[in-house]
C-alpha positions in Angstrom: 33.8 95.9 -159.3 35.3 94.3 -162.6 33.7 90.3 -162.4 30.4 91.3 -160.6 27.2 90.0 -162.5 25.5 92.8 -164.4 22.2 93.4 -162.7 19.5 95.0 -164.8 16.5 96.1 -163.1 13.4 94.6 -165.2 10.0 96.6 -166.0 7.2 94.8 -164.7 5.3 92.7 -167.9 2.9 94.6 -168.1 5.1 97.7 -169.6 5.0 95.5 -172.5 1.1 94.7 -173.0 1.5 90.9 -171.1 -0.4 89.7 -168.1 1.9 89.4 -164.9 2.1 85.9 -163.4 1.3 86.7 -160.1 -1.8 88.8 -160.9 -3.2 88.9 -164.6 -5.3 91.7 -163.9 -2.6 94.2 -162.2 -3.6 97.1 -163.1 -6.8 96.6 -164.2 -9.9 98.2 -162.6 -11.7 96.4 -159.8 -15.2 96.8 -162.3 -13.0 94.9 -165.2 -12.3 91.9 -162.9 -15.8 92.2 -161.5 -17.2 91.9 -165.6 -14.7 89.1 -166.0 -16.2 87.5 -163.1 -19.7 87.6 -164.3 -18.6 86.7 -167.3 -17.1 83.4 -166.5 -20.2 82.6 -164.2 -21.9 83.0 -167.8 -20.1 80.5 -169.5 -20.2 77.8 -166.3 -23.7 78.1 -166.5 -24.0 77.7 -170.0 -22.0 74.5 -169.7 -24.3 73.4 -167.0 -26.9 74.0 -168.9 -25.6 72.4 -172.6 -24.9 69.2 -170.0 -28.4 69.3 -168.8 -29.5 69.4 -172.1 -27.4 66.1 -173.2 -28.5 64.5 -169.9 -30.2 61.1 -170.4 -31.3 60.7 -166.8 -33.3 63.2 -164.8 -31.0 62.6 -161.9 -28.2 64.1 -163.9 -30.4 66.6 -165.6 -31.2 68.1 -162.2 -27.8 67.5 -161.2 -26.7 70.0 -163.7 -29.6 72.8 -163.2 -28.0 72.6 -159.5 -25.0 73.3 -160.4 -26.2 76.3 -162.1 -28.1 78.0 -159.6 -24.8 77.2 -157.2 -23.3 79.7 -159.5 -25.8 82.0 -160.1 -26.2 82.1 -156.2 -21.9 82.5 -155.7 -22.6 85.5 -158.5 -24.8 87.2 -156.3 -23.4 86.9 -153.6 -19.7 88.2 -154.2 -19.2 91.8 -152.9 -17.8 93.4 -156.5 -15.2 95.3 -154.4 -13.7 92.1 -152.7 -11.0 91.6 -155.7 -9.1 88.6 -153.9 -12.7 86.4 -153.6 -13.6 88.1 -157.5 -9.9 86.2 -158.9 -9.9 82.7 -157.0 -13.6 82.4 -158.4 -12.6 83.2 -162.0 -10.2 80.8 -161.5 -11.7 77.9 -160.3 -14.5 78.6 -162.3 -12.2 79.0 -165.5 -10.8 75.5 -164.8 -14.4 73.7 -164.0 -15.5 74.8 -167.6 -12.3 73.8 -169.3 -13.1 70.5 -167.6 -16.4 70.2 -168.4 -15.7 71.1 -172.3 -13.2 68.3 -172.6 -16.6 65.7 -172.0 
């Protein structure tokens, strides 16, 4: 009808190479998210580990090698399949090292 609002039905982003919002690995294999997952667990513990090595107590030293086997333990211990549980650790892992860089 003349005056109705043109609706145009949108291609999802990733039809143009971007990540979606919602889900920045839609469409990606359950062993890519898995790798991205280890991946991150890799550069927490690296972190960890640089802050152990700054440490100038041995209470915060041993703090730090905690911390790490915490996350080698949650690395282990995450079934590969269970996408959902793979994501919210990427991303709260993602944001502990960006916080832990900015010291």
């Amino acid at each position: 009808m003349p005056g109705d609002p043109i609706v145009y039905d949108e291609p999802p982003l990733s039809a143009f190479g971007l990540p979606d919002r919602v889900d920045p690995y839609a469409g990606v294999p359950d062993t890519v998210v898995h790798d991205v997952f280890r991946d991150t667990a890799g550069f927490l513990i690296a972190e960890c580990a640089r802050l152990a090595l700054l440490a100038t107590s041995e209470p915060e030293r041993e703090r730090w090698r905690a911390r790490s086997i915490e996350v080698l333990d949650q690395r282990r211990y995450v079934a590969a399949d269970d996408r959902a549980e793979l994501r919210r650790h990427i991303e709260r892992w993602q944001a502990e090292i960006d916080e832990l860089r900015e010291r």
